[in-house]
C-alpha positions in Angstrom: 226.5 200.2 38.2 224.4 197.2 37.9 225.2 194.3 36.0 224.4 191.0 34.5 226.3 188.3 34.3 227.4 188.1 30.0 226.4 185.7 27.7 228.5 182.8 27.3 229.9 182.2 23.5 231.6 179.2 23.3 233.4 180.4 20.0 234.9 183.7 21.8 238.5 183.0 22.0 240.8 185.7 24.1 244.0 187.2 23.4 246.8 185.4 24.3 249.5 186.7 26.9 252.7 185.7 28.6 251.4 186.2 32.0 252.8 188.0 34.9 253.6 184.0 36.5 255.7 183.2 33.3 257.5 186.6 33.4 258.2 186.7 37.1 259.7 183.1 37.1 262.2 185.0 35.0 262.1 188.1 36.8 263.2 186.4 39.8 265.8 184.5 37.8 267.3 188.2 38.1 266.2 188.6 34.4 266.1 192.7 33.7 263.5 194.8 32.1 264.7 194.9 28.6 265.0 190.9 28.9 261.1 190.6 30.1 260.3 192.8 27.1 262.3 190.9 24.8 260.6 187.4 26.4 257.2 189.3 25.6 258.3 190.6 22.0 255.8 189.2 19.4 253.9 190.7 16.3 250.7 192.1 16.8 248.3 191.9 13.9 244.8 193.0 15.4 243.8 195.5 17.9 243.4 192.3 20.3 247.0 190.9 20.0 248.5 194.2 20.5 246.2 194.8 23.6 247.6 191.7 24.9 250.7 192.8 24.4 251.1 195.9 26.1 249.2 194.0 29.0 252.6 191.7 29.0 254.8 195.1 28.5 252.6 196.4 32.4 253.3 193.5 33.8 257.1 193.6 32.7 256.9 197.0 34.4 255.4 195.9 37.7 258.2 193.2 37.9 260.6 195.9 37.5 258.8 198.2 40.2 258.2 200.5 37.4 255.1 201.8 39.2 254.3 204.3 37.0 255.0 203.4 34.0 253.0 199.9 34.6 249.6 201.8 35.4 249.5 203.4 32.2 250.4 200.4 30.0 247.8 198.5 32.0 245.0 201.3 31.4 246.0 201.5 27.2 245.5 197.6 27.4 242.4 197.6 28.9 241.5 200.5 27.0 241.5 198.2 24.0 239.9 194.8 25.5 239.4 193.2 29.0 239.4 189.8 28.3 242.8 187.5 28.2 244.0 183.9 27.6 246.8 183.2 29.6 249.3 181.0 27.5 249.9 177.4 28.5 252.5 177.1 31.5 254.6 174.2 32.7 252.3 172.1 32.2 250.5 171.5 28.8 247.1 171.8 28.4 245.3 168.1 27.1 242.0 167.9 25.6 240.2 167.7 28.5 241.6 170.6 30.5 239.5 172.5 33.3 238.3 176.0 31.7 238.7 178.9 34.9 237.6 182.3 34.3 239.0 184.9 37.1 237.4 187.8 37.3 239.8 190.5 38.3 240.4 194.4 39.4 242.9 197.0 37.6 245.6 197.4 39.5 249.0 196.2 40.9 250.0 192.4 41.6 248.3 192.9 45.4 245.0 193.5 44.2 244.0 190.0 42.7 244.6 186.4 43.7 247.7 185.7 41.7 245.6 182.5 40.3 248.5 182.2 37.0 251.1 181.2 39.4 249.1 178.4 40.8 247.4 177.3 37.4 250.9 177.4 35.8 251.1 174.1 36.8 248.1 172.3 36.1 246.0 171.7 32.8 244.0 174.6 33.4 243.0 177.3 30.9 243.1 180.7 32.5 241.3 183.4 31.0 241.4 187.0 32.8 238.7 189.1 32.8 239.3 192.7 33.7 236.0 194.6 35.7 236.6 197.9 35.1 235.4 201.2 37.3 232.4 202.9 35.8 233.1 200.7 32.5 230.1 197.7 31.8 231.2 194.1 31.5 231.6 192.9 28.1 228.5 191.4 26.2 230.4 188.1 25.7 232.1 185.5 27.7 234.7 182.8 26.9 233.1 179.1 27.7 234.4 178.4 31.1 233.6 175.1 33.6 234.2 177.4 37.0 234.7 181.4 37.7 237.0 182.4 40.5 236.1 186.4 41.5 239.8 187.0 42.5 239.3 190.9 43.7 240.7 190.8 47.4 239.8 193.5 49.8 242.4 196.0 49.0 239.3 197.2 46.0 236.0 197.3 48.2 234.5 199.3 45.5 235.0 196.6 42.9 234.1 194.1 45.4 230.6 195.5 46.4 230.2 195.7 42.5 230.4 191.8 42.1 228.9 190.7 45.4 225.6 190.4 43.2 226.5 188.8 40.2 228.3 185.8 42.2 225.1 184.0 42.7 223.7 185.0 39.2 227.3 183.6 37.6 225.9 181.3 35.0 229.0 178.7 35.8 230.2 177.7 39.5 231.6 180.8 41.1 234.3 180.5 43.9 235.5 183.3 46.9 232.3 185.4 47.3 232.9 188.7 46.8 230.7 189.9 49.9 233.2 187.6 52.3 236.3 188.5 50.9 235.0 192.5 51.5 235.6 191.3 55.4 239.2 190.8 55.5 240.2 193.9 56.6 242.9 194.3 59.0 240.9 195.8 61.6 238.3 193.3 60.6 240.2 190.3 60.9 241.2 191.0 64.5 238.0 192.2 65.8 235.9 189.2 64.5 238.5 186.7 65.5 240.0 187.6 68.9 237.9 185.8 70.9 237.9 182.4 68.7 239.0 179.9 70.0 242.7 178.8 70.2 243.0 182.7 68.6 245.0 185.5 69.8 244.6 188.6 67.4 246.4 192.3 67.8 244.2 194.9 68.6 243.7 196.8 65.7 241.8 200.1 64.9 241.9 202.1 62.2 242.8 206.2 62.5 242.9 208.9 60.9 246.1 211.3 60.8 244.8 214.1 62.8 243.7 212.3 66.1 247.8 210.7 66.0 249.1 213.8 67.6 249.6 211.4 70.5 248.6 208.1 70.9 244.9 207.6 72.0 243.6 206.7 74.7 243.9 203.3 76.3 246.8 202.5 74.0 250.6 201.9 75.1 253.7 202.1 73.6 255.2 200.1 71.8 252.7 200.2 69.1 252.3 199.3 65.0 251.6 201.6 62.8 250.9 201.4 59.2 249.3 203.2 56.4 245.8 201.8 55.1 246.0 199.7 52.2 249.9 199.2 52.6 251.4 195.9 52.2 254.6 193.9 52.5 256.1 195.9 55.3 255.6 199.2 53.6 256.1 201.9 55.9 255.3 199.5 59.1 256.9 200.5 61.8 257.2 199.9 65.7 256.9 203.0 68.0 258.2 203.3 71.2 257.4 206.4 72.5 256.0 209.8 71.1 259.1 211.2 69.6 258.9 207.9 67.5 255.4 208.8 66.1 256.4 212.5 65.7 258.7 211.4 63.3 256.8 208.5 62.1 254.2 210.8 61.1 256.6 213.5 59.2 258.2 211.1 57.0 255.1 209.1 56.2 252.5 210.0 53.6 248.8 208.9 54.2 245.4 210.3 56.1 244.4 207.3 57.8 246.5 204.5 59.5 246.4 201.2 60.9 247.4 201.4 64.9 248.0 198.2 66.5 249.6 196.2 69.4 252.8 194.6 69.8 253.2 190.9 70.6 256.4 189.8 71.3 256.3 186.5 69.6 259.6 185.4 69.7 260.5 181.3 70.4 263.3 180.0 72.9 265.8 180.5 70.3 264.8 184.3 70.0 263.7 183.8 66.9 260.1 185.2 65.2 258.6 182.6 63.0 255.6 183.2 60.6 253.6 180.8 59.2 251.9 181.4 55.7 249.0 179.2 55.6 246.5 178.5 52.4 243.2 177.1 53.4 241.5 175.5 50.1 238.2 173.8 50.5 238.6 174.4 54.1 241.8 172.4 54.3 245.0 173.9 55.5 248.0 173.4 54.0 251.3 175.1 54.8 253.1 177.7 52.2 256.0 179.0 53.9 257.5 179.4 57.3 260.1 182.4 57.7 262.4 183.0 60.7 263.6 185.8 61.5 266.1 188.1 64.1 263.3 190.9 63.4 259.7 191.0 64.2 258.6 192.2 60.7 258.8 189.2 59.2 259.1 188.7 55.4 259.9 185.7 53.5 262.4 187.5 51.0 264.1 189.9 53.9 264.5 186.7 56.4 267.4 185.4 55.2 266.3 182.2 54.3 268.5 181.8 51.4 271.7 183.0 53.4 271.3 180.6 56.3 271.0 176.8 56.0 270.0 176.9 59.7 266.8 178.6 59.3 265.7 176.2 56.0 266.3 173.6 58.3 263.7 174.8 60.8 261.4 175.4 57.5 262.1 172.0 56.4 261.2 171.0 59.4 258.1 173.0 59.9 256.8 171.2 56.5 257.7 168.1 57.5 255.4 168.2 60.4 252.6 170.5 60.0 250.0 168.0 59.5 250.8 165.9 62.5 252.1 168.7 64.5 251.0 172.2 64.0 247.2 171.9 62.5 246.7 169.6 65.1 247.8 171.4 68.1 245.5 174.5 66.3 243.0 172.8 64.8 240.4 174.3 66.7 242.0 177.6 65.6 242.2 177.1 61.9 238.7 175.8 62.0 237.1 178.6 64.0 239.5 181.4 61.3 238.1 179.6 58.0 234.9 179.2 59.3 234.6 182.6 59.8 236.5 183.7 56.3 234.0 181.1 54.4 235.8 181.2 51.3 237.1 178.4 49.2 240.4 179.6 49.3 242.2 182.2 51.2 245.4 182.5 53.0 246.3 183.4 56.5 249.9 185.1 57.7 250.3 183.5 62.0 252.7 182.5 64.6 252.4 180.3 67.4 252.9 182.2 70.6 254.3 180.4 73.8 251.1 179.3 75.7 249.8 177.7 72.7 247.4 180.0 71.1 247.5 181.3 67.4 248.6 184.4 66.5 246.8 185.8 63.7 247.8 189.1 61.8 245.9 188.7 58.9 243.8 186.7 56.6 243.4 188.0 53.1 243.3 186.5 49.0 246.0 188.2 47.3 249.1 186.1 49.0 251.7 184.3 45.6 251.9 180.5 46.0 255.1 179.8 43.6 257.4 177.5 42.7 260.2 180.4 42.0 262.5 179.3 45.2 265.8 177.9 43.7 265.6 174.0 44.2 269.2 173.4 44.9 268.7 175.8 48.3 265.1 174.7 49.2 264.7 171.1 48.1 262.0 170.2 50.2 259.4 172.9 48.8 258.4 171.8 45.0 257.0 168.5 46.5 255.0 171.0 48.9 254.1 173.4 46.5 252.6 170.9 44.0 250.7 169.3 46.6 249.1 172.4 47.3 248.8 173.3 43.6 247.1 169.8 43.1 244.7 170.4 46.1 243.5 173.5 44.3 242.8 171.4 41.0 240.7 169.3 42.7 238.8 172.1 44.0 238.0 173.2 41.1 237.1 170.0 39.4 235.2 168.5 42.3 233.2 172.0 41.8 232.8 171.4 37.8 231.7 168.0 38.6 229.2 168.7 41.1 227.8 171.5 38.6 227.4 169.0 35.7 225.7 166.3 37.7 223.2 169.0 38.8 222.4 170.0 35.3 
């Protein structure tokens, strides 16, 4: 489908929702379904309000891991309009308030830079705009001063869509859709394992029926993981055939992910990973997680149980600018020179002769505030630096575009 970019009518004024940021603030606050509904409970006079209210009932239902249930809410939404105003967060919105316009896919919370949870915090007006499959863009546009496209890789089809209209986009656009079609698994690591400073796993992509045994060249222990699978979702470590035999029984999907193991454990026996965001080519650190395990998540690390590993985190924040991005600043550069986007995140560990290990860059990656402050005090002041950093991106961008005009 070809498109062009919509007209811009500064009178066009969205549909107001909660926001999946607002509700998952209070869905991590252990809030329960029927209480996000409730949050989200408001009359619904036009065919607009009550789309944008069954678009807060999906995202209720993704919170919940209602799967299901959130696909079709989400498709009657969209069914009825695809643009949205995302209500004001913490932080209220003054006269002079930066206007972003994200251009998004359908789809679950992975498929889009979560931009709500960042914006929650700054006086920025966030309107959604929903690109369809086989459906045209709408004829009008809300007035906006930048547009983010926020597909990440996990929709190539809607990205190859957009690639063309980001340098036809009437207002500053951000993350080109073509670059952002790169960050593949198996594209990350074959670009950047020879930068330098840059370890990556080897990586290829394979399809179910030549796993019967592990291919040629490969040894065991291996990753395997299903394409298009995230946090951990069926990723396991092999260590010998019987492994993948079984692997491959209990494990739905025709094409997988194989890759290498690197042990990447510290003195302590410890695996760290470091979530880094890279805006306007700047790194800035997000998390750090430490782990017993080598599949390292933040939420399965026990980082809340163990004052031990905050410390090390605490730490970690403390000196990443001095330490860290210096002793891989080559690295970082080389990675978002590569990536070229104005903001993207990358998932690494340090390995212990120095180099970076990288196991993925990608969009889609939450920057919050949700973390209970009382447990992590040293990550709101973090957090809003980052969030801050991203403001300025955006105005600086604005800026530049009005001084052109």
């Amino acid at each position: 489908m070809q498109d062009a970019p919509p007209a811009i009518d500064p009178g066009l004024v969205p549909p107001r929702i909660t926001g999946v940021a607002a509700l998952a603030h209070r869905a991590y606050g252990t809030d329960g379904l029927d209480d996000l509904l409730a949050c989200i409970a408001r009359p619904a006079t036009t065919e607009a309000e009550a789309a944008a209210l069954v678009l807060d009932s999906a995202f209720a239902h993704q919170l919940r891991f209602r799967r299901q249930q959130a696909q079709a809410l989400q498709t009657q939404a969209l069914d009825r309009a695809q643009i949205f105003r995302v209500a004001e967060g913490f932080c209220p919105h003054s006269a002079t308030k930066l206007r972003l316009l994200a251009l998004l896919a359908p789809g679950d919370l992975m498929v889009n830079t979560p931009l709500d949870f960042i914006t929650t915090h700054l006086d920025v007006q966030l309107d959604l705009l929903f690109v369809r499959p086989g459906k045209p863009l709408p004829a009008r546009l809300p007035e906006h001063d930048v547009a983010f496209f926020a597909v990440s890789e996990s929709d190539p089809d809607t990205l190859r869509r957009l690639a063309p209209l980001f340098a036809q986009w009437p207002r500053p656009a951000l993350n080109d859709p073509a670059r952002v079609l790169r960050l593949t698994r198996d594209g990350v690591a074959a670009a950047l394992h020879d930068a330098p400073g840059v370890l990556t796993p080897r990586i290829a992509a394979i399809d179910r029926a030549d796993l019967r045994a592990l291919p040629a060249g490969w040894d065991y222990p291996v990753l395997l993981r299903p394409c298009g699978s995230h946090a951990g979702d069926a990723f396991e470590l092999l260590d010998g055939p019987p492994a993948l035999a079984t692997y491959l029984t209990e494990t739905a999907g025709e094409k997988f992910f194989l890759g290498n193991f690197i042990d990447y454990r510290g003195p302590d026996l410890l695996f760290r990973k470091y979530r880094v965001v890279f805006i306007a080519g700047a790194p800035y650190l997000c998390h750090m997680a430490a782990s017993e395990h080598w599949m390292v998540h933040y939420l399965n690390a026990g980082m809340t149980e163990s004052a031990e590993k905050r410390e090390l985190e605490a730490a970690a924040f403390t000196a990443f600018d001095s330490g860290f991005a210096q002793r891989h600043r080559a690295a970082l550069a080389a990675i978002d020179a590569w990536v070229g986007l104005d903001y993207h995140q990358i998932d690494c560990a340090e390995l212990p002769d120095g180099r970076l290990l990288l196991f993925e860059a990608d969009t889609a990656a939450i920057i919050h505030t949700m973390d209970p402050p009382d447990l992590f005090p040293y990550k709101p002041p973090q957090m809003h630096r980052v969030m801050q950093a991203f403001f300025a991106m955006l105005r600086a961008r604005a800026a530049a575009a009005r001084a052109a005009a």
